[in-house]
N, C-alpha and C positions, 0 to 999 in steps of 0.2 A: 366195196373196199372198206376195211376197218382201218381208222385212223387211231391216234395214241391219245391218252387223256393230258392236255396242255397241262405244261409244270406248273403253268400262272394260277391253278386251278385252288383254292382257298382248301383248308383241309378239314371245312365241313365239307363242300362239293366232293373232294375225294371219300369223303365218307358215305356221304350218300349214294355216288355212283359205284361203290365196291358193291354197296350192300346190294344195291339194284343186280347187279352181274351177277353177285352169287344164288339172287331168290331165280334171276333168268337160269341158273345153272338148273337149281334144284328140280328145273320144271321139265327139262327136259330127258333123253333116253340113253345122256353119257355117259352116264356112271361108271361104262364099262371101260372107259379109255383111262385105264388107268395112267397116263402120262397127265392125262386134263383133270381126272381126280385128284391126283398128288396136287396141279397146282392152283386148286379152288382151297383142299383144303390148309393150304398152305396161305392161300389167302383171307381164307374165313379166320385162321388163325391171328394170322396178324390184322385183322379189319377188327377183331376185337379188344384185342390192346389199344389201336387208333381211338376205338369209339370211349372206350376206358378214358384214354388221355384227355382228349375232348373234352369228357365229362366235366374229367376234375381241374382242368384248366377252363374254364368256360368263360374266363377272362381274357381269353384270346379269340374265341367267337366271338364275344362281344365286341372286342377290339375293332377285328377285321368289319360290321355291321356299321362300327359308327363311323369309321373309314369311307367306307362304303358313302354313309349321308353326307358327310361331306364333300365325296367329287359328285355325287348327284348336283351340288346345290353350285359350286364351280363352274360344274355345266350348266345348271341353268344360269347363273349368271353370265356365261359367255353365250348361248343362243338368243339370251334376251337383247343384249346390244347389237350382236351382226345381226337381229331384224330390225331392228332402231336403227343401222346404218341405213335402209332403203325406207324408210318413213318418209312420206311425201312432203310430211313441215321443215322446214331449213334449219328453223332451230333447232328440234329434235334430232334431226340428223347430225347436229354440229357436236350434241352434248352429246351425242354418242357416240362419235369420234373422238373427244376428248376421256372418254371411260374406255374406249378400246386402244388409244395410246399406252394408259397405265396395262390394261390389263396384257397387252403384247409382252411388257416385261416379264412376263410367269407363260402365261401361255396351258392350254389344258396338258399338255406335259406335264405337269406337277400332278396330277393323278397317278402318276406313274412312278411317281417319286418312292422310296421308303419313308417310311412315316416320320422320323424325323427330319428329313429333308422337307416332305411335302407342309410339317407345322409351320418350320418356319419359313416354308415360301407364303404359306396363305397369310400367317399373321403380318407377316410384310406386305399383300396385299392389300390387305382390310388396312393398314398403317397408312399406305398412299391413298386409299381410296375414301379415305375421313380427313384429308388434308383440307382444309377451306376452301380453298381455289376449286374443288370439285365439288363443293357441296348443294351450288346452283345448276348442275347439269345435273347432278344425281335427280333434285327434285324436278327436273324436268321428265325426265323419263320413267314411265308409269311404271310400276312394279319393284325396280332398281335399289330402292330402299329396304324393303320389303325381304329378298331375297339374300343383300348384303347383312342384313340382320338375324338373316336366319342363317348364313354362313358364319358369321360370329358367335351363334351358338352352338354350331353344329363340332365348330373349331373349339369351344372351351369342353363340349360333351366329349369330344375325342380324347383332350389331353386329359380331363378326369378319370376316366375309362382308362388313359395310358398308365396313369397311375398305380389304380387299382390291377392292370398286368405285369406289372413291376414288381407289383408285392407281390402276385399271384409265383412268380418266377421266382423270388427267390426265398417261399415257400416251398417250393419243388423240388430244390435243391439236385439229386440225383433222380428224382424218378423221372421215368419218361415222357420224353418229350412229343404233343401231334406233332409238329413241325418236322421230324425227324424221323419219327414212323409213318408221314404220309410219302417221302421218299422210297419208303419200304414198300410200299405197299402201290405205291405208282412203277420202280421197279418189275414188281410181279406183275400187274397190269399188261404195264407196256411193254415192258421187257421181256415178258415168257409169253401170258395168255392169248396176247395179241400176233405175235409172232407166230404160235402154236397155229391160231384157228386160221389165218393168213396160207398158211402151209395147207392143211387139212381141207380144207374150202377148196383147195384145187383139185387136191388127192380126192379127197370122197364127199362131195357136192349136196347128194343125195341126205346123207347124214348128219353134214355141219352144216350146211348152208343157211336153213330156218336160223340155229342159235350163232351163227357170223352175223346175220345179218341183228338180230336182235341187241347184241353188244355193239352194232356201228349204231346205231341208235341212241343206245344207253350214252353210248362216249362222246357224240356228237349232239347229243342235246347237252350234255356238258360243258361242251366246248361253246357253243353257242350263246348258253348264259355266259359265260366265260369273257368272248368276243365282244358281247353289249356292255357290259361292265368296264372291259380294258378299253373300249372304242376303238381298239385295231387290234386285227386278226396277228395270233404269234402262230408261226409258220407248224408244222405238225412235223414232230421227230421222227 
């Protein structure tokens, strides 16, 4: 069964999973389905204004990248303390119940957040978590320092970066936007291609079956990176 490419999907991933679909197109004996030509080359057409936009914004790849290292480092900071919770030392355990107190008020939900939201929930945590009163459990627990430092700079690298997409946007002014041609082109995705071969895969097996099967692939290893990155699965359209 061929699933749909998640909207959550970053619109480098959608650009690389177009382009995958269309090299899978090329390879195979369709050509002649003039229904599925119209809408490859309708999406080769628009996969290349995407890759365009991309380009010349490339301050929004970055963007979403440095995003990215920061809930990495979120996460590690919360996997490091709920194993510090079952540490066999008492103490350890205590001071690490006192870092999963503060951190309960954010919660890895803030990965989820939009980027302004999620700045200022982190800088608010890094603001409790350098309060005094924690700074003798922090040095208790091995790594803790380490990891909150490297979230502090992962959160100043972001908001630099955010910067620089700022300018980058209003730069841009009217030309096209990825953000808004990866709808387009998720759209024709999931909205036609997938539909189509869905249909067809029942109809004539024998003919579509190899390239059904070869786009559930393509879309589901998308999703997949997709699912580890969000840490919970967004249900399929």
């Amino acid at each position: 069964m061929i699933y749909y490419f998640m909207t959550s999907s970053r619109v480098t991933e959608v650009d690389a999973g177009a382009m995958r679909l269309i090299g899978a197109y090329k390879n195979t004996a369709l050509s002649g389905d003039v229904h599925l030509a119209t809408m490859f080359t309708n999406l080769e057409t628009q996969n290349a204004r995407f890759t365009v936009a991309i380009n010349r914004s490339k301050a929004e790849s970055d963007l979403e990248e440095k995003d990215e290292v920061r809930d990495e480092k979120v996460r590690a900071l919360y996997y490091l303390v709920m194993g510090l919770l079952h540490h066999p030392d008492a103490e350890i355990k205590a001071a690490a119940r006192a870092i999963e107190k503060v951190f309960d008020k954010y919660g890895l939900a803030i990965t989820g957040e939009s980027y302004a939201t999620e700045s200022s929930l982190i800088v608010s945590l890094l603001d409790d978590l350098a309060k005094t009163k924690l700074q003798a459990d922090i040095a208790k627990l091995s790594g803790l320092a380490e990891i909150i430092a490297e979230l502090t700079a992962a959160q100043t690298d972001f908001e630099s970066t955010r910067i620089a997409y700022e300018e980058e946007k209003a730069k841009e002014g009217t030309q096209e936007n990825a953000t808004t041609i990866k709808k387009e082109v998720l759209d024709i995705i999931n909205g036609k291609i997938v539909v189509y071969l869905r249909a067809m895969e029942i109809v004539d097996q024998a003919a579509y079956g190899d390239f059904a099967r070869t786009v559930a692939v393509i879309i589901n290893e998308n999703n997949e990176q997709v699912k580890k990155r969000l840490k919970k699965p967004e249900p399929v359209e």
